[in-house]
KELOTI-347773 format. One line per field, with one value per residue (C-alpha): x, z, y. Coordinates in steps of 0.5 Angstrom, whole numbers, plus 500, padded with zeros to 3 digits. Each point is the difference from the previous one (the first is absolute). Example, Ala and Ser with C-alpha at 12.3 -4.5 7.8 and 13.67 -1.06 7.14 Angstrom:
<pts>
x = [525 502]
z = [516 498]
y = [491 507]
</pts>
This chain:
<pts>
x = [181 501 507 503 506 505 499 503 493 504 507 501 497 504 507 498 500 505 505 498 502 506 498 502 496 499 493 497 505 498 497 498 493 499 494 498 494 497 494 497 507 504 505 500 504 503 503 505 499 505 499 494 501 506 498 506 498 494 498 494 500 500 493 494 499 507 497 494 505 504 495 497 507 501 493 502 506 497 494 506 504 502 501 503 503 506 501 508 499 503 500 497 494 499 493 498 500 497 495 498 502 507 504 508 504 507 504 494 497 493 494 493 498 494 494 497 493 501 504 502 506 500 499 495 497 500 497 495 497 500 497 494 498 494 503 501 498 504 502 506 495 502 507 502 496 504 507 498 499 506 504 500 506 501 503 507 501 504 496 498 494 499 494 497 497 507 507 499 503 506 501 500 505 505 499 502 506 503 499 502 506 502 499 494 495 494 493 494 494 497 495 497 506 503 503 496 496 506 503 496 503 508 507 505 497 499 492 498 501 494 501 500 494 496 502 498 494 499 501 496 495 495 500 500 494 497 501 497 506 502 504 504 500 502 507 501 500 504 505 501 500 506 504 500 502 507 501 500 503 495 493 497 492 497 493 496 493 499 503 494 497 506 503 506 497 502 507 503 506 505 499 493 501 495 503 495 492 497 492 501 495 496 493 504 504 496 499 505 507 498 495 506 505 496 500 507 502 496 508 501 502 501 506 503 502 497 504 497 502 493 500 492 499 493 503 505 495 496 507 502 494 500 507 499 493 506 505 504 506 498 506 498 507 503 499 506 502 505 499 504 501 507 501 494 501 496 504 498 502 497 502 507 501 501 495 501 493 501 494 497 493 500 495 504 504 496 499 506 501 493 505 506 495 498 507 502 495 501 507 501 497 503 507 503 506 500 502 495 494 503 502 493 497 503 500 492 496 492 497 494 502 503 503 505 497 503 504 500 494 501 495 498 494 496 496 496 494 496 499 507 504 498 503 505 502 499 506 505 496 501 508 497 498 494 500 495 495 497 495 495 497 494 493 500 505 500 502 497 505 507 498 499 508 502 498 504 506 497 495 503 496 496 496 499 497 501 498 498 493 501 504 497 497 505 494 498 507 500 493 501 507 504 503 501 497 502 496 507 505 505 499 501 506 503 499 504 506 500 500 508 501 496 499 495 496 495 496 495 497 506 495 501 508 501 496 505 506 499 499 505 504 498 502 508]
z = [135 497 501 493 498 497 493 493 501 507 501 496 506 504 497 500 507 501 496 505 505 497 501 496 500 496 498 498 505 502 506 500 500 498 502 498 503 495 498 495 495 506 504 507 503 499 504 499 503 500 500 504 506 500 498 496 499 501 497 501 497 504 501 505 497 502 506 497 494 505 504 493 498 506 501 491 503 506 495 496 506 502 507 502 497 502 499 500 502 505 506 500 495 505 504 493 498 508 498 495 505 498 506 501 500 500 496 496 497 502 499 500 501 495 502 499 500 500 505 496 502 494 493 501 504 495 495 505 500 493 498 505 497 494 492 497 493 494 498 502 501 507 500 495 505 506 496 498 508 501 494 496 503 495 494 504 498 494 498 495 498 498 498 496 500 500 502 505 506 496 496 506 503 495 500 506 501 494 504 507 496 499 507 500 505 497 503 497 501 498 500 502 506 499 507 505 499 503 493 495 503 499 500 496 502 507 503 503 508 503 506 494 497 506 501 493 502 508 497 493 501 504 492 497 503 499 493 499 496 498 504 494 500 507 497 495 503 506 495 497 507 501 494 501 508 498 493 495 494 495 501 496 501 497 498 504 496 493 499 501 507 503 507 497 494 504 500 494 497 495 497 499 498 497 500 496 499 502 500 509 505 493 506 502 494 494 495 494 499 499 506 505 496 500 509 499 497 506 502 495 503 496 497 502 496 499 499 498 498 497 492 499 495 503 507 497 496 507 503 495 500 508 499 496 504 505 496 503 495 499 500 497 501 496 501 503 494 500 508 502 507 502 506 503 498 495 495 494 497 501 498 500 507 501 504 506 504 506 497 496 499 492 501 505 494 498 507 501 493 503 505 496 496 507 502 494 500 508 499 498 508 502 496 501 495 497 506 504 496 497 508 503 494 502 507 499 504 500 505 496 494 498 506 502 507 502 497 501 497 496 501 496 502 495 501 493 503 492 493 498 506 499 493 502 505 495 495 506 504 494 498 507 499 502 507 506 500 506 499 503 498 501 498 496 495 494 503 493 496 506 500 493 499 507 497 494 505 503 502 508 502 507 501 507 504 506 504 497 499 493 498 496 503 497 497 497 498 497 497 494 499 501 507 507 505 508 504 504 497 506 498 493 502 505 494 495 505 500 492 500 493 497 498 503 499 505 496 500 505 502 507 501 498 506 504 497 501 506 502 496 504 506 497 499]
y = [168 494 495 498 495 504 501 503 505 502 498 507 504 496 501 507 500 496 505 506 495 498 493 495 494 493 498 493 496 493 500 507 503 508 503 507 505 503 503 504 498 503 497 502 495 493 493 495 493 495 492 503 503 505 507 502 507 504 507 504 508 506 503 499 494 496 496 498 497 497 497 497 498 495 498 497 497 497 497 496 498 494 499 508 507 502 507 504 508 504 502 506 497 493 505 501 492 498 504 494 495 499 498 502 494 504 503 504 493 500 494 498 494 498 498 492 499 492 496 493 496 494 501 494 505 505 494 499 506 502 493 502 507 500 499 505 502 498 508 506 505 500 498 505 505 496 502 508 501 496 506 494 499 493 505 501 493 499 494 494 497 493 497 494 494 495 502 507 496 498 506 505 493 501 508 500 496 503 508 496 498 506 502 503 500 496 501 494 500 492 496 495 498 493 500 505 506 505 497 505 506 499 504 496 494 501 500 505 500 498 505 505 497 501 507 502 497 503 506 500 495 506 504 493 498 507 501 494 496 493 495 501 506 501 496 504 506 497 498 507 503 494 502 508 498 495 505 495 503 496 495 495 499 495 501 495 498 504 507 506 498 498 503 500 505 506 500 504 496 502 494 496 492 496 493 496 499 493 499 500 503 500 502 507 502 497 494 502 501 507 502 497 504 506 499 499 506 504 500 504 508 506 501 494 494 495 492 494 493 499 497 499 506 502 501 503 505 501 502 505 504 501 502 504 504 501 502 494 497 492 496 493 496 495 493 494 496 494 498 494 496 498 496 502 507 505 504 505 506 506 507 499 497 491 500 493 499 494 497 495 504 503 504 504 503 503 504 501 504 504 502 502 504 503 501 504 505 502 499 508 499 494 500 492 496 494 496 502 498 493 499 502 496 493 501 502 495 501 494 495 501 494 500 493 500 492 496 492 500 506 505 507 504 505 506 498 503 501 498 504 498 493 499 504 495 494 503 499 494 496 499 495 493 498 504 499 506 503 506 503 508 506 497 507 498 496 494 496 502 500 493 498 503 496 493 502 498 494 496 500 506 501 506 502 506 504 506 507 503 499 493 495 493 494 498 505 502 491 501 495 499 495 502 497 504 502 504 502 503 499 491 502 504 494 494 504 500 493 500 501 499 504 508 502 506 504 506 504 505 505 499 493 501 504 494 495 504 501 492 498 504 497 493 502]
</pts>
């Protein structure tokens, strides 16, 4: 017998049932997770879990297999629960559900308390442990088997995906804040996290708790470590497990690396969302526009549409045949035109909206149209008016990208992290005469050419290094370019604070900005 999530192919049988009943019930809500027993295409029984852990209803048929279908119902529940199940049955039925190690807590509530093979008290704890466990292989064999065993719970989110090379963090940002504006509850799942590591896995912009992080992973880690599945996977999955638990009514999952490998790649989205193409983690994704656009398009579902801000014909050709072998609708969205800053604002017209974004970064136009773009096509979903996508618009805010984040002198901070992302931020960063600049980045990336643009805006640059696995040394980063060189970021950092006339612009590698924000947090 196997446990299935309601489906089209089941939810006739179930109705069915439901009508000899005279039960009526809804389906597909948020928070709710509906299981069905099934074997040889017949129904034998179903569960409702609500937010995981509230057995709302409970059936198995008549017949000599009732307990049996009962016991294989619970034991799917228990697999997916967070920290209990609670059940609501009556008196006369209370022996029956003991019988499965449910306890009576009065007035026919009954509880089991679910099992935790792990025993951490802090989320450094947890990070400890998955740091020491061996590395896992670059593929979605064992996490797509991990989610089947788990009923492929991710498919009762209603979600988005966005992928790219430049701008995801800030289209699901905007997307957000609109659908937030709208008093919706908005599930994101970001990376990489600018402030702490909770931050990749948010609810209308609160982190996760920690104590909630430690107890997905006191009661998962066992499976985890079992099916063998990344550090990133393991998030992916808490963060889906988190979403269903607090009934977020719709939840925005960045890719984090390419399209078709990614741990994100198991969600199935209403929509899937590729930003742009940029020749970036060339040695995982491919040396050309089209290779990488190739990866990318690994997001792409059957049936589901598939958005793009794309321009480049041969990406765009490479996206068009993906999407038509899945049956998928390509949506290639029109360009921004006639942007124009005001008073440290932007504005543009877009399809019939005024659109004011609280930033001086151009190329944050062009996200914010992907996300209009995104909100009209789940709007039949996710209905807003005009003032909540023109107020969630300018109230928007998505930290390293082009961020104010001192005044006297005045610093901006940007995540130009490759090629694209550089000449990106050379448009906005140029309207400032004769900055201070402050860079630093991964030795995998085309630092060559992000430095040759950086020296358009001045000569005043100073490269720089700090600690992760990947950064490039200063001198490597300085080569034969005409740059001041210090191997210690936080002195760089401290000279450019006693520059108080100047602008000073701090960019690069989206690791090292979270280092420096944080530094010059502590400077306040």
């Amino acid at each position: 017998m196997e446990i299935q999530l309601l489906s089209k192919r089941n939810e006739a049988q179930v109705l069915d049932v439901m009508k000899t009943y005279q039960m009526n019930y809804s389906f597909y809500n948020p928070g709710q997770v509906f299981l069905c027993a099934m074997e040889n295409g017949l129904l034998y029984g179903f569960v409702d879990l609500y937010k995981c852990e509230d057995v709302r209803l409970i059936y198995a048929m008549p017949g000599s297999r009732q307990v049996e279908v009962f016991a294989i119902l619970l034991q799917a529940v228990e697999r997916i629960g967070y920290g209990r199940i609670l059940l609501h049955t009556s008196e006369a039925n209370i022996p029956f559900f003991t019988n499965f190690g449910y306890h009576h807590e009065g007035q026919g509530r009954m509880v089991k308390i679910l099992n935790e093979d792990h025993h951490f008290k802090t989320f450094e704890e947890v990070q400890a442990f998955i740091d020491s466990q061996p590395m896992r292989v670059y593929s979605l064999d064992h996490f797509k088997d991990f989610a089947r065993n788990h009923f492929n719970i991710q498919y009762v989110l209603k979600a988005v995906h966005i992928g790219g090379t430049n701008g995801k963090g800030s289209t699901v940002n905007y997307t957000k804040e609109v659908l937030k504006t709208a008093h919706y509850k908005v599930g994101t799942f970001t990376s990489p996290s600018l402030d702490e590591r909770l931050d990749i896995i948010k609810i209308n912009d609160e982190p996760i708790p920690e104590k909630v992080y430690v107890k997905l992973a006191n009661r998962f880690m066992s499976s985890f470590v079992e099916g063998e599945l990344s550090k990133f996977e393991m998030e992916v999955f808490m963060a889906i497990l988190y979403f269903i638990y607090k009934g977020v009514d719709v939840s925005l999952f960045e890719v984090g690396l390419g399209g078709t490998l990614d741990a994100t790649n198991i969600i199935g989205p209403l929509l899937a969302v590729n930003t742009n193409i940029g020749l970036d983690h060339t040695n995982y994704l491919g040396d050309t526009y089209s290779e990488i656009a190739r990866a990318k398009a690994g997001i792409i579902k059957d049936g589901v549409p598939y958005m793009t801000g794309e321009t480049r014909l041969e990406c765009l050709d490479v996206f068009y045949e993906e999407a038509q072998k899945h049956g998928s609708e390509l949506i290639v969205i029109d360009p921004v035109t006639d942007i124009e800053v005001v008073e440290d604002q932007l504005h543009f017209d877009y399809h019939g909206y005024h659109v004011t974004l609280d930033t001086t970064a151009r190329y944050q136009a062009q996200n914010a149209a992907l996300a209009i773009n995104i909100l009209e096509t789940i709007e039949e979903y996710f209905p807003f008016t005009t003032n909540d996508l023109l107020t969630g618009l300018k109230q928007a805010h998505w930290a390293a990208r082009f961020e104010k984040v001192h005044e006297h002198p005045l610093i901006i901070i940007d995540g130009a992290h490759n090629k694209e992302g550089m000449e990106a931020f050379y448009e906005s960063a140029k309207a400032y005469a004769h900055p201070h600049i402050i860079f630093s980045a991964l030795g995998d990336k085309d630092t060559h050419h992000m430095l040759e643009i950086l020296l358009k805006l001045t000569d005043d640059i100073v490269v720089t290094q700090f600690d992760h696995p990947r950064a490039a040394t200063a001198k490597a980063l300085a080569d034969d370019f005409p740059v001041q060189i210090n191997d210690h970021w936080q002195k760089a950092v401290d000279d450019a604070l006693t520059m108080k006339e100047r602008t000073i612009f701090i960019t690069g590698s989206l690791y090292f900005l979270a280092k420096v924000r944080r530094y010059l947090h502590t400077k306040e």
